[in-house]
C-alpha positions in Angstrom: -17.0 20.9 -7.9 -16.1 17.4 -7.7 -18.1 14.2 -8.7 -17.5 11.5 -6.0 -18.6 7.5 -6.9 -18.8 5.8 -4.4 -19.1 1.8 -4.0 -20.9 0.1 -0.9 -22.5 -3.2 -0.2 -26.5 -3.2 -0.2 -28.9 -3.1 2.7 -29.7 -5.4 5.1 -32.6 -7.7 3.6 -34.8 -6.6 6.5 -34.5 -2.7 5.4 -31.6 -0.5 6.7 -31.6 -0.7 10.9 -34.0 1.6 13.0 -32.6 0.3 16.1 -29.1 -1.1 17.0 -28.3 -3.9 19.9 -26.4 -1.9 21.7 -26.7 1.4 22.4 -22.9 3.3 21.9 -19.5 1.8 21.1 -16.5 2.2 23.2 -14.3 5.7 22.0 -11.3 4.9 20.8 -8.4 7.7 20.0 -5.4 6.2 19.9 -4.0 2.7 17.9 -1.6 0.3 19.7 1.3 1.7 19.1 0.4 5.6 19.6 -1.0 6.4 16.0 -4.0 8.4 16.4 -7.4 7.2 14.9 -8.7 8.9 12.3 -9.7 13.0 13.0 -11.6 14.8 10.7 -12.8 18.2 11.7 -16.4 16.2 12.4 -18.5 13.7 11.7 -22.3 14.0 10.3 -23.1 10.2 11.9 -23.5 8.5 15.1 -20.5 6.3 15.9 -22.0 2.4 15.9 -24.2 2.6 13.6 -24.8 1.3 9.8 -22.1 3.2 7.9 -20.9 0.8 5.3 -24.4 0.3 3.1 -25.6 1.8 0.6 -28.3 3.7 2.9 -24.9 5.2 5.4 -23.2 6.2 2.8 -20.2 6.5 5.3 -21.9 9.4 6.6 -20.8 11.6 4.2 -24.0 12.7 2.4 -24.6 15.9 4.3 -20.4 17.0 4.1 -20.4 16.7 0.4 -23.6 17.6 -0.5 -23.3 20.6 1.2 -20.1 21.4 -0.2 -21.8 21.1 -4.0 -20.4 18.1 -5.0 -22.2 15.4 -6.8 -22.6 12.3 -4.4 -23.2 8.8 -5.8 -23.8 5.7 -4.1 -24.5 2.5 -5.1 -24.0 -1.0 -4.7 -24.4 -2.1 -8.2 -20.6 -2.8 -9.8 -20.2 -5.5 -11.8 -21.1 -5.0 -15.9 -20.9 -3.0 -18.6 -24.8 -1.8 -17.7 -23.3 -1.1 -13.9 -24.0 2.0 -12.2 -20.4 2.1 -11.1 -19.6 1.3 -15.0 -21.3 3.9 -16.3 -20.8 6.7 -13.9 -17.0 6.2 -13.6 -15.6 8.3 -17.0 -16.0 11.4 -15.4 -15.9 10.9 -11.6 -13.1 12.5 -9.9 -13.0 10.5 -6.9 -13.8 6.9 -6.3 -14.4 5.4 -2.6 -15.0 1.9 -2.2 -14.3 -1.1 0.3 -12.5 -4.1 0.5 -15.8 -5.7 1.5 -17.4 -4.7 -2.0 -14.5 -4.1 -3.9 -14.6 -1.9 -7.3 -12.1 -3.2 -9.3 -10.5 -0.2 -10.6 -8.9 -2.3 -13.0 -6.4 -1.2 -15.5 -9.4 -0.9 -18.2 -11.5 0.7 -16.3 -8.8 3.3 -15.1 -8.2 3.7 -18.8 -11.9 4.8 -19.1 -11.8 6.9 -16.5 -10.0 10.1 -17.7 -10.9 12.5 -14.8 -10.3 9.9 -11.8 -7.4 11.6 -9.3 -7.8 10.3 -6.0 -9.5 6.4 -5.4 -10.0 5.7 -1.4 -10.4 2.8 0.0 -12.4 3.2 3.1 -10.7 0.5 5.1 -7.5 -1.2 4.2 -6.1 -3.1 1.7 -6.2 -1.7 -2.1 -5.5 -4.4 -3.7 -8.7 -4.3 -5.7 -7.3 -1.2 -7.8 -4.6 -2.1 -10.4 -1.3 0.2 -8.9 0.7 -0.3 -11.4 -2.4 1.6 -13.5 -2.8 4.0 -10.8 1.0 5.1 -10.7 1.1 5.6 -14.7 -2.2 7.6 -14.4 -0.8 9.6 -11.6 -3.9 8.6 -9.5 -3.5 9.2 -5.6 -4.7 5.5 -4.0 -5.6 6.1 0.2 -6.9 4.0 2.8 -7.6 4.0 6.2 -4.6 2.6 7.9 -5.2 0.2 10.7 -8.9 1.2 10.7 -9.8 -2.2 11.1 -6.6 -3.9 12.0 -8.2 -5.1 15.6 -11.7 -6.0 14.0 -10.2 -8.4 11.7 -7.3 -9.5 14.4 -10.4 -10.3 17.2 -12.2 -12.0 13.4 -8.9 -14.2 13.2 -8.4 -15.4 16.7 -12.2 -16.2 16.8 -11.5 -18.4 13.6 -8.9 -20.2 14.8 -10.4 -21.4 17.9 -13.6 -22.2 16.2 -11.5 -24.3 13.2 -8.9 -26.1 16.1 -12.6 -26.9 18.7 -14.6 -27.9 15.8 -17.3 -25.2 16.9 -19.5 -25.1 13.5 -20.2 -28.7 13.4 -21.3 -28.7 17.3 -23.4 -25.3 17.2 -25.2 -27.0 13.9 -26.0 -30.0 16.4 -27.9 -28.0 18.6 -29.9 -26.4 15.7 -30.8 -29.8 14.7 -32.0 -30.5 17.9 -29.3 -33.0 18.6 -26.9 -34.1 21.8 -24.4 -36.0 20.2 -21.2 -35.1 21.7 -19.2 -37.7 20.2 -19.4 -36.6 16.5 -18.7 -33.0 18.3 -15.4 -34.0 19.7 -14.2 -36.6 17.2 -12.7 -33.7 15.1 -12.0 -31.3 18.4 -8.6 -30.1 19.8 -7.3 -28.4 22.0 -5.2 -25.0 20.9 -2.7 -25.3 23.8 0.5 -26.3 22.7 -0.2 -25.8 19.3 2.6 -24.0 16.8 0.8 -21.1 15.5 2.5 -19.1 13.0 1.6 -15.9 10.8 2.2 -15.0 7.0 3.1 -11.8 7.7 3.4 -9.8 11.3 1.9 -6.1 10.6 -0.3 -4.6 12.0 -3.3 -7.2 11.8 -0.4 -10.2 12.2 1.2 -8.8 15.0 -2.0 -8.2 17.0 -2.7 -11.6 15.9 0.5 -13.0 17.8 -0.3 -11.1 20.7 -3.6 -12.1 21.3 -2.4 -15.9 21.4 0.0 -15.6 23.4 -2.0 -16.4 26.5 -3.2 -19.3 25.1 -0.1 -20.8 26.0 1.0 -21.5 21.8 4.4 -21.8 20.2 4.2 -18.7 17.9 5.7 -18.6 14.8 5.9 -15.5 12.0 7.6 -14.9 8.6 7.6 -11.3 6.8 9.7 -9.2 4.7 10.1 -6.7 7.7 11.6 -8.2 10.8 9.8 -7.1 14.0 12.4 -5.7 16.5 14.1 -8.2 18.5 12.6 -7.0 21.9 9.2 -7.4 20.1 10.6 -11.2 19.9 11.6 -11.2 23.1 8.6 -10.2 24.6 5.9 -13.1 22.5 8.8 -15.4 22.4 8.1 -15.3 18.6 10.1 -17.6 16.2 11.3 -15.8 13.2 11.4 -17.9 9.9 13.0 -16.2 6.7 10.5 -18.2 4.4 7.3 -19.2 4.3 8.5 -22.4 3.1 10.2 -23.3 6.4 7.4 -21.7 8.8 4.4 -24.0 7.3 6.3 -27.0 7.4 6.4 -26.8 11.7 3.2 -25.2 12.2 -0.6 -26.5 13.1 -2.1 -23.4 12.3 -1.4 -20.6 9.8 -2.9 -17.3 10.0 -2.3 -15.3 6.6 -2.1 -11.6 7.0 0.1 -10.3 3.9 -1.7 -8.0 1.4 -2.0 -9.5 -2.1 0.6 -8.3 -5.0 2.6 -9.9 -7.1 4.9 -11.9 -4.5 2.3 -13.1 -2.6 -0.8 -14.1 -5.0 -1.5 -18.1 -5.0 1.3 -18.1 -2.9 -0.4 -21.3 -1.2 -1.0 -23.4 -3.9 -0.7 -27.6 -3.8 3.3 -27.0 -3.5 3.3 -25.6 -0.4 0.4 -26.8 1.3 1.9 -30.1 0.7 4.7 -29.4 3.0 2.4 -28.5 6.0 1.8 -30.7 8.2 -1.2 -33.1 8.0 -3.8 -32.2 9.5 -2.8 -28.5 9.5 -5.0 -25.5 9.5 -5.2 -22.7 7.7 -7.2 -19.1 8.5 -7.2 -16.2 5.6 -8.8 -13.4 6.7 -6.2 -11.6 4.4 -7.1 -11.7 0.5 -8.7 -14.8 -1.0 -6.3 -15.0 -3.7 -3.3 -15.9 -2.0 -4.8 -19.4 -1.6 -4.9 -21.3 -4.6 -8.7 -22.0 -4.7 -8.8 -25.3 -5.8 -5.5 -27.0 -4.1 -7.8 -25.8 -0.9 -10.3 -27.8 -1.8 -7.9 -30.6 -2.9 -6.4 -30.6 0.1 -9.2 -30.5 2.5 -10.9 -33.4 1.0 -7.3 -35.2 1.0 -7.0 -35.0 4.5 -3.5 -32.7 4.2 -5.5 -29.3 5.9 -8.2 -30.3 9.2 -9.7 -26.9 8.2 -9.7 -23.9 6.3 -11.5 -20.5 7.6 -11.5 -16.9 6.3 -13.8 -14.4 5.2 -11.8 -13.6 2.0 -13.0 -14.4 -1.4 -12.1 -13.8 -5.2 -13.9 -12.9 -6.5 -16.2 -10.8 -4.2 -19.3 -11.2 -4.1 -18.0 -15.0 -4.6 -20.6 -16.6 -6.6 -23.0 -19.1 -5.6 -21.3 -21.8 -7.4 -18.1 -21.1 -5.6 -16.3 -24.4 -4.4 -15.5 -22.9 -0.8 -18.8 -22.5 -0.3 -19.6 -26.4 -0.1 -16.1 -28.0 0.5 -15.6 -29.8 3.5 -14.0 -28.7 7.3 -14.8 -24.6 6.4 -15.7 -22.1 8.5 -16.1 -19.2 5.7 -17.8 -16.0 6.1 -18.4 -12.9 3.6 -16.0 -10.8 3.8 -16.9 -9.0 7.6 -14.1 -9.3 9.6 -13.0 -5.5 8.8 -16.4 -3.9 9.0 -18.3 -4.1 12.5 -19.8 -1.2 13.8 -17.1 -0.9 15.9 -14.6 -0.2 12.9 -17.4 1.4 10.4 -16.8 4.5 12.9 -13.1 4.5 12.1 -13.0 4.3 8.2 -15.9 6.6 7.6 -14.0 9.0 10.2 -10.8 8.2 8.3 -12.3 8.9 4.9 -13.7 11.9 5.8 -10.9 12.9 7.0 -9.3 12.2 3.4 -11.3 13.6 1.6 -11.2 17.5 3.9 -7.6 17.1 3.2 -7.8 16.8 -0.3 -10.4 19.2 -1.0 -8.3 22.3 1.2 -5.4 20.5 -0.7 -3.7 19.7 2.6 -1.5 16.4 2.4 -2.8 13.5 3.7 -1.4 11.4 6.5 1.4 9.7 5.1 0.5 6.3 7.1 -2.8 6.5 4.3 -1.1 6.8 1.2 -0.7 3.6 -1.2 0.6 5.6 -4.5 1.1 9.4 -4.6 3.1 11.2 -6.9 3.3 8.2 -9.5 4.9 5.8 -7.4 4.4 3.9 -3.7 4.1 5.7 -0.9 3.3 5.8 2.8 2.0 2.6 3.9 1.6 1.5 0.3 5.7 1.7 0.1 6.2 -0.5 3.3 3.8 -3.3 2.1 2.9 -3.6 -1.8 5.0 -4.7 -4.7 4.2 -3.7 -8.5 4.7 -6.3 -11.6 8.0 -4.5 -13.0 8.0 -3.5 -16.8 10.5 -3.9 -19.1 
C-alpha cells in the first residue's frame, strides 16, 4: 500500500461551500485540437464543485481510501515543523498544485527516499526541482491542458482590464464616486493595439485566438514555430526573439513555463526596450519577471500596467512589493483553478494515479520526466541546468 501526500490550499474563510452559484458546469470531452480530457474509470465528486481545498481533496478520499492507502491532506507546507515537511520521508507519492505549490526542492527530494511518482494536479511543474527528479528516477505528471482555457479566458480578461483601466473605475463606484474623468485619463482602447505572446502553446495560442476579433495586430515568439497555416489563419507575426517582439508591442502576454532559459527573463534590460507605456500580463510563472525592475519600471513610467496572478514565492508574503506598486491588477494565483477546471485536474489526477497503481503507462501528453530524463510534454517545453 502506498502513502500518498498531498498539498492543497486551505478553505474558504467562510467554511468549505454548502451551496454553489450555479448549479452544473458545462461537460466538456474533447480539447481544441481533439485531445481528450482527462477519463478515469470514475469520479467520486460532483463536477463544479470545491475540489482544490483542503476539505475536496480532489475527490480522491473515497478511491484511495478504499483501496488501503494512507491519504494525507493538508495545506500546511512551508517549515521544517510543516506537515508536508514531516510527512514527506516516506511518502510514495506527492500531489500538489501550481496554486499552492510544494517545492519538491532538491533537499527535500534528497529526504525523501521513497518518493516515485510527484503529480502536479494542473499544469506547470516547475515547483519540483527536475533536474533532482531525473537523478532520483522520480516520475513528474500533470494534467495537460487541464486548465489551458481557464487561464487563456484569465489572460484576455486581464488585458482588457489593464488597456480600459477597469480596477481604478470599479474602485470609484465602491467609494461611492462618479468621476469619470480620473476613469478615462489612463483608459484605452485595445483596437489596433500590437499584442504579442511569450510563448504560443497551448495557453498562448488560445490566447491569440481569442483576440483576434478584437481587431489587434498579433504578435508571438517561441522555440516551436506554429504551422504556417496556423499563421495564416490569425495573421500572427512570427518573431525569432523575444528581444525583437517587445520592442513593437503594447501588450505582452507571457505564457512560457519557467526553467533555466526563461527565468528573470524580463528584467530592467528588456523591459527597457518596450515601448513606453507598454503593458505587461503574466499569468505564466512569477519568476520570469524580474520582481523589482517591475516595480522600477511601473513607477518610471516605461510599463502603463502590469497584471498576473503569478507570484514567487507563493503564498507571496504580505510584504511583497507587487502587492502595493502602482498600475497592477494582481490576483493569487486563480486563473488555473475555477470550478470549471477543478473538474478536469482532479479527473486527470485520478486518472494518474489508476494508471500507475495497475502499472499501466500514463498518457504521454502528462509526463514531465519518466525514465530519468524528459518526457511527454515535459520534453516539448522544459529545459534542465546541464552538469558538467
Amino acid at each position: 500500500m502506498a502513502k500518498i501526500l498531498c498539498v492543497l490550499y486551505d478553505d474558504p474563510i467562510g467554511g468549505y461551500p454548502a451551496s454553489y452559484a450555479r448549479d452544473a458546469i458545462p461537460k466538456i470531452d474533447r480539447y481544441p485540437g481533439g485531445k481528450t480530457t482527462p477519463s478515469p474509470k470514475q469520479i467520486d465528486f460532483k463536477p463544479g464543485t470545491l475540489l482544490g481545498s483542503v476539505s475536496g481533496g480532489l475527490g480522491l478520499r473515497k478511491f484511495l481510501e478504499g483501496q488501503g492507502h494512507t491519504f494525507i491532506v493538508t495545506s500546511d507546507k512551508e517549515g521544517s515543523d510543516s506537515v508536508f515537511e514531516r510527512e514527506l520521508p516516506d511518502a510514495d507519492i506527492v500531489i500538489s498544485q501550481p496554486f499552492w505549490p510544494a517545492y519538491l526542492t532538491a533537499e527535500r527530494i534528497a529526504k525523501a527516499k521513497k518518493l516515485k511518482l510527484a503529480i502536479t494536479a494542473g499544469i506547470g511543474s516547475d515547483h519540483v526541482d527536475l533536474q533532482a527528479a531525473i537523478k532520483q528516477g522520480i516520475t513528474v505528471a500533470e494534467v495537460t491542458y487541464s486548465n489551458s482555457i481557464s487561464v487563456s479566458e484569465h489572460a484576455v480578461m486581464m488585458i482588457l482590464s489593464l488597456v480600459r483601466d477597469y480596477i481604478p473605475s470599479y474602485k470609484w463606484v465602491v467609494d461611492g464616486g462618479w468621476n469619470i474623468a480620473d476613469c478615462v485619463s489612463r483608459s484605452y482602447d485595445l483596437e489596433a493595439m500590437e499584442v504579442g505572446t511569450v510563448a504560443a502553446g497551448r495557453i498562448g495560442l488560445a490566447i491569440l485566438r481569442r483576440l483576434k476579433p478584437f481587431d489587434v495586430k498579433l504578435h508571438y515568439t517561441d522555440r516551436h514555430r506554429l504551422p504556417e497555416s496556423v499563421e495564416k489563419e490569425l495573421n500572427v507575426t512570427y518573431h525569432p526573439s523575444v528581444e525583437s517582439m517587445v520592442k513593437v508591442c503594447d501588450v505582452i502576454t507571457i505564457n512560457a513555463p519557467l526553467h533555466p532559459e526563461t527565468e528573470h527573463l524580463f528584467d530592467d534590460a528588456l523591459i527597457g526596450k518596450m515601448k513606453r507605456g507598454a503593458y505587461i500580463v503574466n499569468t505564466a510563472r512569477g519568476k520570469i519577471c524580474d520582481r523589482d525592475a517591475v516595480v522600477r519600471a511601473l513607477k518610471s513610467g516605461q510599463l502603463a500596467g502590469y497584471a498576473g496572478d503569478v507570484w514567487y514565492p507563493q503564498p507571496a508574503p504580505k510584504d511583497h512589493p507587487w502587492r502595493t506598486m502602482p498600475h497592477h491588477g494582481m490576483t493569487p494565483h486563480v486563473s488555473g483553478t475555477s470550478l470549471s477546471a477543478q473538474a478536469r485536474y482532479a479527473a486527470g489526477t485520478r486518472e494518474i494515479l489508476e494508471c500507475w497503481f495497475e502499472k499501466r503507462p500514463i498518457r504521454e501528453d502528462y509526463l514531465i520526466v519518466d525514465g530519468g530524463k524528459l518526457a511527454g510534454a515535459g520534453a516539448h517545453a522544459y529545459s534542465v541546468k546541464k552538469t558538467a
